[in-house]
C-alpha positions in Angstrom: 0.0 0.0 0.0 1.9 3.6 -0.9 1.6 5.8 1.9 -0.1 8.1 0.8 -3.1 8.3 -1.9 -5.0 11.1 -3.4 -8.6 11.0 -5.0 -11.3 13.5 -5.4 -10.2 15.0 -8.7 -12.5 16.0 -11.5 -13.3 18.6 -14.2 -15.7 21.4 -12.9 -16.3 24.7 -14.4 -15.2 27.9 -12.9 -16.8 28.7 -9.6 -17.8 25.3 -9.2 -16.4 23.1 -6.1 -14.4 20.0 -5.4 -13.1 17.7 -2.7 -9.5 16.0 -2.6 -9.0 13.7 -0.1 -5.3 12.3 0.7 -5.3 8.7 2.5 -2.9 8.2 4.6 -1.3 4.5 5.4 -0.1 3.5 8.7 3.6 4.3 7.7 2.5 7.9 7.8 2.8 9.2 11.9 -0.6 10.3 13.2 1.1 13.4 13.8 2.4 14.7 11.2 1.8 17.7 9.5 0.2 17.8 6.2 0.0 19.5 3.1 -1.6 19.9 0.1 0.6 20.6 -2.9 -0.2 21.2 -6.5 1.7 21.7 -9.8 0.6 22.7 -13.2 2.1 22.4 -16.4 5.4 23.4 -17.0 5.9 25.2 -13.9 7.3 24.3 -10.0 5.3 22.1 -7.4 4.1 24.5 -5.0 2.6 24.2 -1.3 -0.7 25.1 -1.3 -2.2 24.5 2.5 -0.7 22.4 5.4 -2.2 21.7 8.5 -0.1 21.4 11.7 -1.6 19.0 14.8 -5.1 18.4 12.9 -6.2 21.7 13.5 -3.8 24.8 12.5 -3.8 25.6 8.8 -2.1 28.1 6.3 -3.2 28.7 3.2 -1.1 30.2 0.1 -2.7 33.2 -0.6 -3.6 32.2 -4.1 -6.4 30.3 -2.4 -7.4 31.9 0.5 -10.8 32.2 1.6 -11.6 29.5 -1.2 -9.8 26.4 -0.1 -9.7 24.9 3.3 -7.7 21.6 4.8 -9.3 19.1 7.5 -8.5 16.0 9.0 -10.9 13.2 9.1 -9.5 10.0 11.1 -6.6 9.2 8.6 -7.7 11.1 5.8 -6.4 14.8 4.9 -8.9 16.9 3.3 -9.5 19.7 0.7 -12.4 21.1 0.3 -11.7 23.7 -3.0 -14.9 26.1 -3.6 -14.8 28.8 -5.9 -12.6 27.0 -8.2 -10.9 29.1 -11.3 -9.3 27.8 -14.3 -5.9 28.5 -13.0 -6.5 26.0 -10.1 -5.9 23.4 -12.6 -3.2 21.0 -11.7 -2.5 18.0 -10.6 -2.9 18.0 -6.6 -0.1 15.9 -4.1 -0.5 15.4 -0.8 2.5 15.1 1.9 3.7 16.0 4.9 5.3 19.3 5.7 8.3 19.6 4.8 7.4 16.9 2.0 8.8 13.3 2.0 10.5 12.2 -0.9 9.4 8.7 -1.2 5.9 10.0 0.3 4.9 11.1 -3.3 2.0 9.5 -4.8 0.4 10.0 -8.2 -1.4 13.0 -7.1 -5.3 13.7 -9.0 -5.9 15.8 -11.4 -8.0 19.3 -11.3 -9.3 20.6 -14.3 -11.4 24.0 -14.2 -12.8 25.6 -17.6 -13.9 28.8 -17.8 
């Protein structure tokens, strides 16, 4: 099982709303802290919200008052309202700082305009 797994992706239109959820194996520690992480085409993967303890979060500013990051049991989650087109990317969850051999597949956000 990888440690980590994303799902929840989906295309939506612009203003719509999605769900990502990250599943996290036993290898993962409880305790960590988590993030969310995107990257689109051709440019850098970039943090997008983490979540220290299960109940602290930052938010890049890019998504502020739009996206927010919960814990559920095992499960990391981001909720993504207002979505625009630039949201699209494929979304990664980790810890915070990342760990390499952590990465998964990611899922794929797609928002037309």
């Amino acid at each position: 099982q990888a440690p980590l797994a994303e799902s929840g992706g989906g295309l939506v239109q612009a203003g719509e709303s999605l769900r990502l959820s990250c599943s996290a194996s036993r290898r993962v520690p409880i305790a960590s802290t988590m993030g969310w992480y995107r990257q689109a085409p051709g440019k850098e993967r970039e943090l997008v919200a983490r979540l220290v303890g299960g109940s602290t979060s930052s938010y890049a500013d890019f998504v502020k008052g739009r996206f927010t990051i919960s814990r559920n049991g095992a499960n990391t989650i981001l909720q993504m309202n207002n979505l625009k087109p630039e949201d699209t990317a494929v979304y990664y969850c980790n810890t915070w700082p990342p760990t390499r051999h952590y990465w998964g597949q990611g899922t794929q956000v797609t928002v037309s305009s």
